[in-house]
C-alpha positions, 0 to 999 in steps of 0.5 A: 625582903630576905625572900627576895633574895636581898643578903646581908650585905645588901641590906646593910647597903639600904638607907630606910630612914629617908624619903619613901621615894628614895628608899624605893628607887635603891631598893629597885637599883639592889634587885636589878642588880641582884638579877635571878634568886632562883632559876629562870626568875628576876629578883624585881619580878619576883618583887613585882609577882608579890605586889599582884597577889595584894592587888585588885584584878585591873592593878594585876593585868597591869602588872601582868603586862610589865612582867611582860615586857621585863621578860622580852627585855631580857631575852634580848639582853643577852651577852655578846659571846664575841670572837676570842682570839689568842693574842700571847703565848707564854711558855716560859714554865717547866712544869704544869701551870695551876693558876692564874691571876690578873691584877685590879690594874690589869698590868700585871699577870700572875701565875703559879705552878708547883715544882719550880722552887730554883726559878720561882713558883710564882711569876708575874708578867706583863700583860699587854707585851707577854714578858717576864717581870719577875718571879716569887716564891724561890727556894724549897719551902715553896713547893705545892702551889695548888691556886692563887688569888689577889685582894681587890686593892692589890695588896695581899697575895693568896696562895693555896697550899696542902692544908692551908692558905698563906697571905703574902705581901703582893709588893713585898713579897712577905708572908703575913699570914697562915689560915690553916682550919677547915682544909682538908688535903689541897687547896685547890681554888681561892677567890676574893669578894669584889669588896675585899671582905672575903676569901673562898677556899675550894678545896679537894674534898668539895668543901667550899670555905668563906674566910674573914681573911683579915682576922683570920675567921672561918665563917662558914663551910658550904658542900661540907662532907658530913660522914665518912662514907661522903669523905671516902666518896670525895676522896677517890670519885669526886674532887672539887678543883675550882671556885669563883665569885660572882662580882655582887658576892651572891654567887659562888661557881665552882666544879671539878671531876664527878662534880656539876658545874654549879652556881651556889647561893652565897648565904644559903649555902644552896644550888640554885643553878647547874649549867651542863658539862661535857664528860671532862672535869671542869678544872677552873671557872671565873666570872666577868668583871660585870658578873653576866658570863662565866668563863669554865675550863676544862680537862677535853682542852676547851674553855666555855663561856656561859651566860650564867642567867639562862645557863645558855653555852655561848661560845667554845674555843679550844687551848692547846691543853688541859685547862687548869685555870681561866681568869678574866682582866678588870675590864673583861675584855681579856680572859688568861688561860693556863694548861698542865703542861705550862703554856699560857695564853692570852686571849682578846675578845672582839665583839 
């Protein structure tokens, strides 16, 4: 089943000591859901192509025609790119905004920026009126707000910094905890699991850290730089500035300056998607709630949504700058989008 492409996780998820029909129905419920393991293959045709090559020649001509009719079926299934349009405007910073964040509740917006320490590096607005409710992080030993990230249960509060990654109370505002190994220079990304369990740091030097945030354990380090002469190549052409997590924890996108935009396999640790990009640096990427579109922004001031199973470009829209992050509502219907010249705007899908 590992050669399908089923992690751990999902494993961990399947009952085997009940009915054979029932063990059959949830594992075809994971590998729909898992969709591709490699590019331009489902996981359930991959499943049914190992079937057709332990059957006789009338089974395979049956199998041959359900592949089929799975593979016209996707064709049709593609997302709706809609229409976007900007619903808000907020230009209440007075510097670049670096990331953004929108709460499991979807009420609340969350931002940071960098060099705001009088008025607060962190601000939290409402939604669906564009108003400010209050801010966080005041005082000079906040400086450096490279990213952000809150837990799906809307609890703990991420916050990427130069060499470290602090966890903040989200209601609170208290500091509970520093993760300070495997940073090297800025943290300039952060993304939660949907299930909670883990933390993916990006940071500048293309490294992309999986974090047991709870106790505070690196568990892994996915696009390490391995010499000095890939660690001097990082440092001056290629800087990671972006990572996301798909909401089935198989895939982890991420991007930057010199960097593809790229869809990794989260246990592997391998590529198995690029999707194309213009010249421009991709500086924030972000996954549907449903997991079937990615959302990039870039430095050209343009935000792209993507179709990430067919790596099909769907729809183009244009911010009034260079767009350091996007972030998508709970429901999906709702993408934010934040530019270095502090502007935020919030933008509605209408299909």
């Amino acid at each position: 089943m590992r050669s399908l492409g089923m992690s751990t996780n999902v494993l961990n998820r399947l009952v085997f000591n009940q009915p054979v029909d029932n063990f059959i129905t949830d594992m075809l419920k994971e590998l729909i859901t898992l969709s591709e393991i490699t590019v331009g293959k489902p996981a359930l045709c991959a499943l049914l192509e190992v079937i057709r090559s332990d059957v006789g020649e009338d089974v395979k001509v049956s199998v041959d025609e359900l592949l089929r009719q799975i593979r016209e079926e996707l064709k049709k299934q593609q997302p709706p790119s809609g229409i976007w349009k900007c619903l808000h405007t907020l230009d209440e910073h007075s510097g670049s905004v670096e990331s953004v964040a929108i709460s499991p509740d979807g009420q609340t917006l969350i931002n940071s920026g960098n060099f705001e320490a009088a008025d607060g590096n962190i601000k939290l607005w409402d939604v669906s009126t564009g108003k400010l409710k209050r801010t966080l992080a005041q005082g000079l030993s906040n400086f450096g707000f490279f990213s952000l990230a809150i837990s799906p249960d809307g609890n703990t509060l991420a916050i990427g910094q130069y060499g470290a990654v602090k966890l903040w109370n989200f209601h609170t505002g208290e500091e509970l905890n520093i993760l300070w190994a495997g940073h090297a220079r800025q943290v300039n990304s952060l993304a939660f699991s949907s299930d909670g369990q883990f933390l993916v740091a990006g940071c500048s030097l293309s490294d992309i850290n999986i974090w047991d945030w709870r106790n505070q354990n690196l568990l892994r380090t996915i696009n390490q730089t391995s010499d000095w002469i890939g660690f001097v190549t990082s440092l001056v052409l290629k800087v990671l500035w972006c990572v996301a997590i798909s909401p089935n924890g198989q895939v982890i996108a991420s991007g930057g300056e010199n960097l593809p935009l790229a869809l990794w396999n989260f246990d592997s640790g391998t590529i198995w998607r690029t999707l194309p990009k213009s010249k421009a640096k991709v500086c924030s990427v972000a996954f549907s709630p449903d997991g079937q579109i990615l959302a990039s922004g870039s430095q050209d001031n343009t935000i792209r949504i993507w179709n990430i199973h067919t790596g099909d470009l769907l729809y183009t829209f244009n911010h009034s700058g260079e767009v350091n992050c996007v972030a998508f509502s709970p429901d999906g219907k709702t993408l934010v989008s934040a530019d270095n010249a502090g502007i935020i705007k919030v933008w509605r899908v209408f299909i």
